[in-house]
N, CA, C and O atoms as a CHARMM CRD file, in Angstrom:
* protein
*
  304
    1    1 UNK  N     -1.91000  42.47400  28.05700 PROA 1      0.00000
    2    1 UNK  CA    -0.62400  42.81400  27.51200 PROA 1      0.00000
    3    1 UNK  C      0.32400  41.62000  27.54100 PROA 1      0.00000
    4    1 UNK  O      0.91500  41.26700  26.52100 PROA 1      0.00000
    5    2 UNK  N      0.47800  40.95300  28.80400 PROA 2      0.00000
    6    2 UNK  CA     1.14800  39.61200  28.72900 PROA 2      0.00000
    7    2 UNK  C      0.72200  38.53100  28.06300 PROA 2      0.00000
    8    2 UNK  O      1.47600  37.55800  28.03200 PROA 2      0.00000
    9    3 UNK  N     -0.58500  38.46800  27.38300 PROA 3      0.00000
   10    3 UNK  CA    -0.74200  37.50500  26.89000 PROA 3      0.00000
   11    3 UNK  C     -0.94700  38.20900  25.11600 PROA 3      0.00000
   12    3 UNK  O     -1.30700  37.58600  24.11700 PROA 3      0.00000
   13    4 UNK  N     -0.66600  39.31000  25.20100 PROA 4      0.00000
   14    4 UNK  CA    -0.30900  39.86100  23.45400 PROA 4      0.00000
   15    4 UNK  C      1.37400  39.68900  23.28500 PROA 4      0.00000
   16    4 UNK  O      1.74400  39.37500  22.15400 PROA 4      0.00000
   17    5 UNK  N      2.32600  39.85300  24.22900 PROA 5      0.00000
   18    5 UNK  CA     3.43400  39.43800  24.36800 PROA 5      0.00000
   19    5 UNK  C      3.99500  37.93500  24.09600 PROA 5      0.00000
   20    5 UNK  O      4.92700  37.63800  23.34900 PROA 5      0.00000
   21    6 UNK  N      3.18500  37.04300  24.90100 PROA 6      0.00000
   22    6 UNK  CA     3.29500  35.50500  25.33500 PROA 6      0.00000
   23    6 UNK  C      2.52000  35.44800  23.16600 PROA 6      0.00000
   24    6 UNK  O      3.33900  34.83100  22.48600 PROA 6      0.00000
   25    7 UNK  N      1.93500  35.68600  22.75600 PROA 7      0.00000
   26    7 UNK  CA     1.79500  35.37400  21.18500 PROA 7      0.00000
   27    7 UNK  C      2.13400  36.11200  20.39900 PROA 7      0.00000
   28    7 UNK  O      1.31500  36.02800  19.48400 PROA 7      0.00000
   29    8 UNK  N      3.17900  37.12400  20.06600 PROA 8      0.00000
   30    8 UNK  CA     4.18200  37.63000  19.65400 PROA 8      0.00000
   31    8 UNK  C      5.30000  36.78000  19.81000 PROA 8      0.00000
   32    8 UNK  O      6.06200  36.58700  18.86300 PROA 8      0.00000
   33    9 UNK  N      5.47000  36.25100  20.91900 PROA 9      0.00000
   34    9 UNK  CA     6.92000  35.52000  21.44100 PROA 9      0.00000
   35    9 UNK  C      6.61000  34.28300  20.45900 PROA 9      0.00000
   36    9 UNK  O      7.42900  33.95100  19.60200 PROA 9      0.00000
   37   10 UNK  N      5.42600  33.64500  20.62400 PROA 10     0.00000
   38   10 UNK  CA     4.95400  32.28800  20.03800 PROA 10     0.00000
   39   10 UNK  C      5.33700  32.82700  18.74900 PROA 10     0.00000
   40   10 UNK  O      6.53900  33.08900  18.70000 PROA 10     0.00000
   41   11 UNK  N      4.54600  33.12900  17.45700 PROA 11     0.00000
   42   11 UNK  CA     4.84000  33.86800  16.68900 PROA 11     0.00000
   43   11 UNK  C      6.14800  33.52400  16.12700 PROA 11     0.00000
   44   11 UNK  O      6.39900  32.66100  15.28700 PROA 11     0.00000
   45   12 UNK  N      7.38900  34.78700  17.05400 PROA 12     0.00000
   46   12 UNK  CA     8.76500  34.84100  16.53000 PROA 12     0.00000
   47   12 UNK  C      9.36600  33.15400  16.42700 PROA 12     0.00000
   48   12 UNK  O     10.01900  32.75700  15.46200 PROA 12     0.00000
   49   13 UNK  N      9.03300  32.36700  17.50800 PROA 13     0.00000
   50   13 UNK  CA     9.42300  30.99900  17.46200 PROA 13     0.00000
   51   13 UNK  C      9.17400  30.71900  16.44100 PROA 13     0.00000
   52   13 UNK  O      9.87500  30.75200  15.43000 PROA 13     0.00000
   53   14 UNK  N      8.12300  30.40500  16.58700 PROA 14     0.00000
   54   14 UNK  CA     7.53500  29.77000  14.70400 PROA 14     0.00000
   55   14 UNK  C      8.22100  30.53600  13.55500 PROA 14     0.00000
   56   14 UNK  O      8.87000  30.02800  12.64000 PROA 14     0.00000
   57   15 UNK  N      8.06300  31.35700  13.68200 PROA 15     0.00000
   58   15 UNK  CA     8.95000  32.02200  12.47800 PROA 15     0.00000
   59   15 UNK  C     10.54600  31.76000  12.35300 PROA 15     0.00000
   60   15 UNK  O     10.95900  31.78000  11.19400 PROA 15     0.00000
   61   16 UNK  N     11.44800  31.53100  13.30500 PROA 16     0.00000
   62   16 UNK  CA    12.71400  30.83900  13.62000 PROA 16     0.00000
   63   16 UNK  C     12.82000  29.96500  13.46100 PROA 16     0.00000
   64   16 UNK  O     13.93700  29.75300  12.99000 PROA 16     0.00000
   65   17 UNK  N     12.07000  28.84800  13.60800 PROA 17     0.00000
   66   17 UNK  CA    11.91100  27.32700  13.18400 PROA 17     0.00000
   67   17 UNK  C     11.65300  27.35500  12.01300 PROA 17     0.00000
   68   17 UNK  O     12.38600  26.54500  11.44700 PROA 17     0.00000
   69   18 UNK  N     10.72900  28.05900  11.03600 PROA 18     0.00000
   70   18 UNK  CA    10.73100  28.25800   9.91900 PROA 18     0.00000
   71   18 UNK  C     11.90300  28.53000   9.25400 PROA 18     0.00000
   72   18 UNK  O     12.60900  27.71400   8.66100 PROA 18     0.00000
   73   19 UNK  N     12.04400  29.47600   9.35300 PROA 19     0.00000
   74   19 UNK  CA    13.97700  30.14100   9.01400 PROA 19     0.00000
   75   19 UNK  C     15.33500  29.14300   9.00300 PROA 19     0.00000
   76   19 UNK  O     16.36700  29.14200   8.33200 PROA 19     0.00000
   77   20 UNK  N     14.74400  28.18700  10.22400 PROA 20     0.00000
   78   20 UNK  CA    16.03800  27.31700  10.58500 PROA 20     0.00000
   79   20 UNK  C     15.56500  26.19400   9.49500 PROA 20     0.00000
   80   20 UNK  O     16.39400  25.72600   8.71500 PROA 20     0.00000
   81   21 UNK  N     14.45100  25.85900   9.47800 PROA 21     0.00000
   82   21 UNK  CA    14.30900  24.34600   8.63300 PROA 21     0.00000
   83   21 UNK  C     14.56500  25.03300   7.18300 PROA 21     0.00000
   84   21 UNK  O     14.98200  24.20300   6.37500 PROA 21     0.00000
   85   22 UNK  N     14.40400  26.48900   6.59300 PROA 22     0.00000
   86   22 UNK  CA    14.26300  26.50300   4.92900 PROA 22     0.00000
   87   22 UNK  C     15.93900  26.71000   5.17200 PROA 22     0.00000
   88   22 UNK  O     16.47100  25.99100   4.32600 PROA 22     0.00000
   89   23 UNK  N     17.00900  27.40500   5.99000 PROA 23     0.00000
   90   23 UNK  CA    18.54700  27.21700   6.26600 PROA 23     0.00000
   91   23 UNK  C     19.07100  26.24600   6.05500 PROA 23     0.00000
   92   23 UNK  O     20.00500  26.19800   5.25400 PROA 23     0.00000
   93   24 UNK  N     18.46100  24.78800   6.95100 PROA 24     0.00000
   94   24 UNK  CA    18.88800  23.69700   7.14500 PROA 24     0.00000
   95   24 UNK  C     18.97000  23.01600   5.85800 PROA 24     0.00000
   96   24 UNK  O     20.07700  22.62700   5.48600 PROA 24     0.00000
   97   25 UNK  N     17.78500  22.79400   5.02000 PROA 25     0.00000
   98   25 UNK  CA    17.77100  22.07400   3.84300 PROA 25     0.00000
   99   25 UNK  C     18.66800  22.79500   2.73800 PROA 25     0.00000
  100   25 UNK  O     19.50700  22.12900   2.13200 PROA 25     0.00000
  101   26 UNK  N     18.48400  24.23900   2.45700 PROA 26     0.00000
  102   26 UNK  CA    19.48500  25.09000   1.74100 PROA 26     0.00000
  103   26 UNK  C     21.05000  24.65200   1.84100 PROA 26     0.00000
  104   26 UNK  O     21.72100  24.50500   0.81900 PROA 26     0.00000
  105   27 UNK  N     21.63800  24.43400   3.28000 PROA 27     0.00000
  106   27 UNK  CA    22.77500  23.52000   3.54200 PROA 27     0.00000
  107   27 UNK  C     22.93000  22.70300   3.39400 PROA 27     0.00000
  108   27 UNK  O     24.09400  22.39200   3.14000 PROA 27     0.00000
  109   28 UNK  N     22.02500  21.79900   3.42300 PROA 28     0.00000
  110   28 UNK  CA    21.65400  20.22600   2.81200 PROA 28     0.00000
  111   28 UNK  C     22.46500  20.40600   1.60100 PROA 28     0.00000
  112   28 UNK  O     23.63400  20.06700   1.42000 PROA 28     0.00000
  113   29 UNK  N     21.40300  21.17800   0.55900 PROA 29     0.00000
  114   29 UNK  CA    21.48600  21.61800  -1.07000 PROA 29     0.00000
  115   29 UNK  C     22.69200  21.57700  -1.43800 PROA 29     0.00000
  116   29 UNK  O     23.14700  20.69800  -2.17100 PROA 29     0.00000
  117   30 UNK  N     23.44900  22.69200  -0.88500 PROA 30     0.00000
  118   30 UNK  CA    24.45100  23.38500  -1.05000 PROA 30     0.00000
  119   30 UNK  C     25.69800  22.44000  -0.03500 PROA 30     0.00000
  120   30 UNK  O     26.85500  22.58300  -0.43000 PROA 30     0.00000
  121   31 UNK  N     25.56400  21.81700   0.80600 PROA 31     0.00000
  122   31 UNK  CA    26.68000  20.93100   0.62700 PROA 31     0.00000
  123   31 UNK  C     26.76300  19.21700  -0.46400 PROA 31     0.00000
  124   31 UNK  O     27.75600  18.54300  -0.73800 PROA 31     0.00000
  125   32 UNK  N     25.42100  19.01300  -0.81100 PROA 32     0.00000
  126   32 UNK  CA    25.52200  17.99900  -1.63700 PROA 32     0.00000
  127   32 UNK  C     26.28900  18.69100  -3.27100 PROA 32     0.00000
  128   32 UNK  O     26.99500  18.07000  -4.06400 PROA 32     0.00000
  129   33 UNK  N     25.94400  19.79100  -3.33200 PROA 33     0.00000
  130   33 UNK  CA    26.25600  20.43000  -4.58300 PROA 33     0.00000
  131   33 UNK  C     27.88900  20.44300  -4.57000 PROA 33     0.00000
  132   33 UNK  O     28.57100  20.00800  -5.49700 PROA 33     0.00000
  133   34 UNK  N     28.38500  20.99400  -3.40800 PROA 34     0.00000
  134   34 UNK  CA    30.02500  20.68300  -2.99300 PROA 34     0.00000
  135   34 UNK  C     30.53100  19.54200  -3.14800 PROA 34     0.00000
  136   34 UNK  O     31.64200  19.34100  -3.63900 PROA 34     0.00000
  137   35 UNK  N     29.87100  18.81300  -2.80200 PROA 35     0.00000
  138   35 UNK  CA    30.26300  17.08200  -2.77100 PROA 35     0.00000
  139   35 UNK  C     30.90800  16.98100  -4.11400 PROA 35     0.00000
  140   35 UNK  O     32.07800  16.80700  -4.45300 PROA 35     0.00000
  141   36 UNK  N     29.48000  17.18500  -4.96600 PROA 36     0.00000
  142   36 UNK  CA    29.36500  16.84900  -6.58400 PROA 36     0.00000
  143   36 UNK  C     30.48400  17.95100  -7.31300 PROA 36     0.00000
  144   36 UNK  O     31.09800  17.85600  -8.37600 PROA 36     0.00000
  145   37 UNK  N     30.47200  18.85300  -6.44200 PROA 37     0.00000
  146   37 UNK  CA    31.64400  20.03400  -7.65600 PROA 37     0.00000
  147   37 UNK  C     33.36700  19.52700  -7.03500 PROA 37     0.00000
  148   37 UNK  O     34.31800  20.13200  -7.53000 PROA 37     0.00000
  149   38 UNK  N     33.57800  18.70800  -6.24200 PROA 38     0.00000
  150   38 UNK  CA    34.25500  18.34400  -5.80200 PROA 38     0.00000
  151   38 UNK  C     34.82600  17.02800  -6.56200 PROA 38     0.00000
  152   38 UNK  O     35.81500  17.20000  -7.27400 PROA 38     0.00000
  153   39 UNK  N     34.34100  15.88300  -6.47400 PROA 39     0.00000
  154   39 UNK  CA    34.31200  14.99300  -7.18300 PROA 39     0.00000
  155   39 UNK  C     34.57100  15.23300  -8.67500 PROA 39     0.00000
  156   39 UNK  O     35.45100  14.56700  -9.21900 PROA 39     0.00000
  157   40 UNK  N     33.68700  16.37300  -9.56500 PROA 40     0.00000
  158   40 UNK  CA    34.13600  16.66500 -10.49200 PROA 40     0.00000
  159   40 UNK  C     35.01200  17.61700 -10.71800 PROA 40     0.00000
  160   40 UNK  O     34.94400  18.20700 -11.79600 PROA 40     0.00000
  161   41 UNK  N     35.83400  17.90900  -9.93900 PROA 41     0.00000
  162   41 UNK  CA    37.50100  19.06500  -9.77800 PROA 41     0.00000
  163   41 UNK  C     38.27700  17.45900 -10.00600 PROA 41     0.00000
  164   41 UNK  O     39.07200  17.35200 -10.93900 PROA 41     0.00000
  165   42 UNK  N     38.05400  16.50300  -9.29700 PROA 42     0.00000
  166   42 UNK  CA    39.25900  15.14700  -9.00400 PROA 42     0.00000
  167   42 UNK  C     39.16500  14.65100 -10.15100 PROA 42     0.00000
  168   42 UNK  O     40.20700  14.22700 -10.65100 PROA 42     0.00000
  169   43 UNK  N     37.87400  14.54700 -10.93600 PROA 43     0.00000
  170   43 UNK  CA    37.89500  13.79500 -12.19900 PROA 43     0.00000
  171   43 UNK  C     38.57200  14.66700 -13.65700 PROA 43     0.00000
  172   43 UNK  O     39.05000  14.15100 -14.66700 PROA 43     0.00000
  173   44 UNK  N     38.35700  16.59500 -13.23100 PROA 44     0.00000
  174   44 UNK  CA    38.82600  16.40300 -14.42400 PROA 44     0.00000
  175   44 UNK  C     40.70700  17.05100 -13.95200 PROA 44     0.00000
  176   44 UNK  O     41.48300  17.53500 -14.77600 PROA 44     0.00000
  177   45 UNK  N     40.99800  16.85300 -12.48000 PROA 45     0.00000
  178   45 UNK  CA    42.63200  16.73400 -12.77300 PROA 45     0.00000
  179   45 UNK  C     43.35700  15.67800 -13.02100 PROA 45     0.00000
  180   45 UNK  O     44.54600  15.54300 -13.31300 PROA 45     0.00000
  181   46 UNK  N     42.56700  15.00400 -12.88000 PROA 46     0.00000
  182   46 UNK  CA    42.91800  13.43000 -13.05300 PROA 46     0.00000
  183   46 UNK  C     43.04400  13.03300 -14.61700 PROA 46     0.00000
  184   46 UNK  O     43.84500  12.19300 -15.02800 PROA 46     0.00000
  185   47 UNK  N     42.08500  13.80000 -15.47900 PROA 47     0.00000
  186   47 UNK  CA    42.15800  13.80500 -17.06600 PROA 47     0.00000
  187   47 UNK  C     43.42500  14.67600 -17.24600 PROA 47     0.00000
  188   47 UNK  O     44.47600  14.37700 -17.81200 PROA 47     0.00000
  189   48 UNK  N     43.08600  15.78200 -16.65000 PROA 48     0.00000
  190   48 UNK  CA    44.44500  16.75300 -17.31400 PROA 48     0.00000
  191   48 UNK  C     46.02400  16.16100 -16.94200 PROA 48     0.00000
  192   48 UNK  O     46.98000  16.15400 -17.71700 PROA 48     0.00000
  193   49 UNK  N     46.00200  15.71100 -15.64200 PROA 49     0.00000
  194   49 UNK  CA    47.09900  14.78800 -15.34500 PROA 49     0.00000
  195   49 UNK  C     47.65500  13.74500 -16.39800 PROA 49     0.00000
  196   49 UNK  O     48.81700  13.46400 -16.69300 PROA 49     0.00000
  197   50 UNK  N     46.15100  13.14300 -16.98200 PROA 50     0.00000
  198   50 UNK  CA    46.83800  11.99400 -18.19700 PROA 50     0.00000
  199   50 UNK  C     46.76900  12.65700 -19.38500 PROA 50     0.00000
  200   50 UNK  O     47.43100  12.07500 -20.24500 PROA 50     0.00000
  201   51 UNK  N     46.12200  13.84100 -19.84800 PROA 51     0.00000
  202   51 UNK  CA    46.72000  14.51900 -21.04800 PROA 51     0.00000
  203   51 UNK  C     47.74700  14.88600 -21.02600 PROA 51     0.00000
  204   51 UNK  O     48.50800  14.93400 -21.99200 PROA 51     0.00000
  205   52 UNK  N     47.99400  15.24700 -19.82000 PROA 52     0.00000
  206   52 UNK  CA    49.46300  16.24800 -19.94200 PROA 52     0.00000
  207   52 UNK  C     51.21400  15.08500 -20.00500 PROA 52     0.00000
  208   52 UNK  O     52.36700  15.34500 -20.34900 PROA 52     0.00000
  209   53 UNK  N     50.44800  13.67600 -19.41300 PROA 53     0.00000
  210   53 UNK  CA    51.38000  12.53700 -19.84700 PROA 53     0.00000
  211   53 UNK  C     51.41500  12.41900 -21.22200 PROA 53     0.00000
  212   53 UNK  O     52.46100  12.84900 -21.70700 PROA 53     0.00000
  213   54 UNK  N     50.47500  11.90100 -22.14400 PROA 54     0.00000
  214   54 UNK  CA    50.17000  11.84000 -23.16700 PROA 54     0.00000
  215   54 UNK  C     50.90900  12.95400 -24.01300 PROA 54     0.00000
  216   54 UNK  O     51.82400  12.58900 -24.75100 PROA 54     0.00000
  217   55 UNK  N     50.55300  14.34100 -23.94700 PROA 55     0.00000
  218   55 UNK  CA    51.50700  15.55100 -24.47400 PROA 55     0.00000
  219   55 UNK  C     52.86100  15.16300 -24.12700 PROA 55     0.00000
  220   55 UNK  O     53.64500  15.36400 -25.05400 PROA 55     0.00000
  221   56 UNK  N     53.38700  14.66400 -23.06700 PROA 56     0.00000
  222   56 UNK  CA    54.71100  14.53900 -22.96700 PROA 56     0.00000
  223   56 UNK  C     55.39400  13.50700 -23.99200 PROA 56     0.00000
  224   56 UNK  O     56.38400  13.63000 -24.71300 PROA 56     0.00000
  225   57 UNK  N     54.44700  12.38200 -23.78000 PROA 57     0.00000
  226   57 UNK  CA    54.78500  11.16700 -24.32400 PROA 57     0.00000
  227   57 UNK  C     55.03100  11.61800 -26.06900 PROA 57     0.00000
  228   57 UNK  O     55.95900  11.17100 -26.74300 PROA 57     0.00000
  229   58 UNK  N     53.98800  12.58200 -26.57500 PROA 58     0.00000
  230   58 UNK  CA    53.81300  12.85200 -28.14200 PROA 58     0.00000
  231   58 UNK  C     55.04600  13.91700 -28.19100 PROA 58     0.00000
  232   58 UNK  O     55.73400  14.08300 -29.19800 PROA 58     0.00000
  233   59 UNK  N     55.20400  14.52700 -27.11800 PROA 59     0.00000
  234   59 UNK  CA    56.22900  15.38200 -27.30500 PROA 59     0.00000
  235   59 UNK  C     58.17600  14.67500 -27.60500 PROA 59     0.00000
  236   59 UNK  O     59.08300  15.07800 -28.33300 PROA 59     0.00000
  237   60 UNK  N     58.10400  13.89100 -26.94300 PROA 60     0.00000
  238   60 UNK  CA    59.38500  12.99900 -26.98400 PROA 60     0.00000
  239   60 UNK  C     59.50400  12.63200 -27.89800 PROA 60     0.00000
  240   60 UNK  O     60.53800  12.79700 -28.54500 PROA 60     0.00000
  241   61 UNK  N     58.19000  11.80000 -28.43500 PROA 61     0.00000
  242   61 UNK  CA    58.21800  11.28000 -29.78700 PROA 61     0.00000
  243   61 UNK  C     58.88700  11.79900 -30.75400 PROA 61     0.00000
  244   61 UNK  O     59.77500  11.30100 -31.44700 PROA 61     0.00000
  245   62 UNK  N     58.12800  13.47400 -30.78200 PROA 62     0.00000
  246   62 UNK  CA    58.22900  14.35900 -32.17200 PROA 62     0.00000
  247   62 UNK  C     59.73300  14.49500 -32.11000 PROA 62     0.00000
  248   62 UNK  O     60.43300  14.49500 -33.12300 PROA 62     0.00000
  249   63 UNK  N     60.35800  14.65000 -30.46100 PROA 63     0.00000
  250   63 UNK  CA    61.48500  15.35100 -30.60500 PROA 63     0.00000
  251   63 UNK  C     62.56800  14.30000 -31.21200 PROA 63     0.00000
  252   63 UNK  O     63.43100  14.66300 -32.01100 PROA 63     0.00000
  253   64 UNK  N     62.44200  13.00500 -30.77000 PROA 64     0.00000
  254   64 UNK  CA    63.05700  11.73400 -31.18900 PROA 64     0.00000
  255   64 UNK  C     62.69300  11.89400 -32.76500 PROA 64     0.00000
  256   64 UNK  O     63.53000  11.19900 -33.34000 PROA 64     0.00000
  257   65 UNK  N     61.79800  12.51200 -33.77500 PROA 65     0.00000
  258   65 UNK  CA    62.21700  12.50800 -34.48700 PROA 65     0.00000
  259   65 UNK  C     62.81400  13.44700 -35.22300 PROA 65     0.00000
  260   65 UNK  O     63.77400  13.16700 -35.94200 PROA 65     0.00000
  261   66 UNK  N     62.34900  14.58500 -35.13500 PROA 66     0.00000
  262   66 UNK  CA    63.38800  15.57400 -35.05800 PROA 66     0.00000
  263   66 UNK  C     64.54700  15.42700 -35.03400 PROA 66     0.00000
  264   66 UNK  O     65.15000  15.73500 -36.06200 PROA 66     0.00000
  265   67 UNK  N     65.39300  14.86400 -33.77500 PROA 67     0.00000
  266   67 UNK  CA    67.02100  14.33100 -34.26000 PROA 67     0.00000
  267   67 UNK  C     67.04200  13.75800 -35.06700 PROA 67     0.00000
  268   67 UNK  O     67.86500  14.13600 -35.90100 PROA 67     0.00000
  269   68 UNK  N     66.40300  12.76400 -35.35800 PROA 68     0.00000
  270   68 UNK  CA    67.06600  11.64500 -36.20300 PROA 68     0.00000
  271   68 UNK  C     67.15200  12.44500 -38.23600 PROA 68     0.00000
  272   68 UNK  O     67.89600  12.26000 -39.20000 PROA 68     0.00000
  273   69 UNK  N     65.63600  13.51300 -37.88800 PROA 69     0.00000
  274   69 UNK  CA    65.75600  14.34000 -39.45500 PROA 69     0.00000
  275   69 UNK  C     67.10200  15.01400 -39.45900 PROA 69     0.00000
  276   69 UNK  O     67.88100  15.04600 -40.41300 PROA 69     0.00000
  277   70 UNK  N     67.31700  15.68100 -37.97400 PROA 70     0.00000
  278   70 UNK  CA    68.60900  16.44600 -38.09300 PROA 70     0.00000
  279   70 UNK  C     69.61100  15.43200 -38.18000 PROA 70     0.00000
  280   70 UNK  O     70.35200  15.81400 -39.08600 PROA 70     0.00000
  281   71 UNK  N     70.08100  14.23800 -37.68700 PROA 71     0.00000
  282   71 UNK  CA    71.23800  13.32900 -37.60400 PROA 71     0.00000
  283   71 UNK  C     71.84500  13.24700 -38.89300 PROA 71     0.00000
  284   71 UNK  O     72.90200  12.63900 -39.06700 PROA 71     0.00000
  285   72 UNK  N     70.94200  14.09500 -40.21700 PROA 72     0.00000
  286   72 UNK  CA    71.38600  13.77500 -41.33600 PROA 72     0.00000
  287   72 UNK  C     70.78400  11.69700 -42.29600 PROA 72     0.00000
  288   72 UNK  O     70.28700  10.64400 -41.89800 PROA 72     0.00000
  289   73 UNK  N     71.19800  12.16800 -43.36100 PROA 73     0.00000
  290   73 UNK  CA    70.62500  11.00700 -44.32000 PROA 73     0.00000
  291   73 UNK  C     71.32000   9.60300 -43.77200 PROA 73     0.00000
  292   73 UNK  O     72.51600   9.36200 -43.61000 PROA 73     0.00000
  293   74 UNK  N     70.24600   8.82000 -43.55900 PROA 74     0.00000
  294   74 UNK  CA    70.88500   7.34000 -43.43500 PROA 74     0.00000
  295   74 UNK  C     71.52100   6.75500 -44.67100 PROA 74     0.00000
  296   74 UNK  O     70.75900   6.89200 -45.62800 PROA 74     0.00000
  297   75 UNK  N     72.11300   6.43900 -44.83800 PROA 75     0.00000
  298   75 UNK  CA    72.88600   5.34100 -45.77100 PROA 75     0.00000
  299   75 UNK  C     72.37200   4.42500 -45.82500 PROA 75     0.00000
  300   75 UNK  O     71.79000   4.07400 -44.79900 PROA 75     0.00000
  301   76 UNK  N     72.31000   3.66400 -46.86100 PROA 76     0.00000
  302   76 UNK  CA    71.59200   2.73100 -47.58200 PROA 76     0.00000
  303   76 UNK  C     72.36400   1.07900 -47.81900 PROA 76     0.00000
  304   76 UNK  O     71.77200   0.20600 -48.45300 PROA 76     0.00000
């Protein structure tokens, strides 16, 4: 009986070490994948940051001309 116990026990080990190494690499996986979804969150606020300059910049523009249609006819 103690030695059907003593390889049951063996057994569950092995099977825990199993469990822990397919865990371990899965975390591996899954924090390199974070890394990478991370990096690409910075790259694209970093785009939307300079579109949204760019929109400003086109926006001023339009509005600069806008007055000047409203300022009425230049003289010649």
């Amino acid at each position: 009986m103690l030695e059907a116990s003593l390889s049951q026990l063996e057994q569950l080990v092995s099977d825990l070490v199993q469990q822990n190494q397919t865990l371990s690499h899965t975390n591996q996986t899954l924090t390199a994948e974070l890394a990478q979804a991370k990096d690409e969150n910075e790259s694209l606020q970093l785009s939307l940051m300079e579109q949204e300059e760019k929109h400003g910049a086109t926006a001023a523009r339009i509005q600069a001309l806008v007055d000047r249609v409203n300022a009425g006819p230049v003289s010649v």
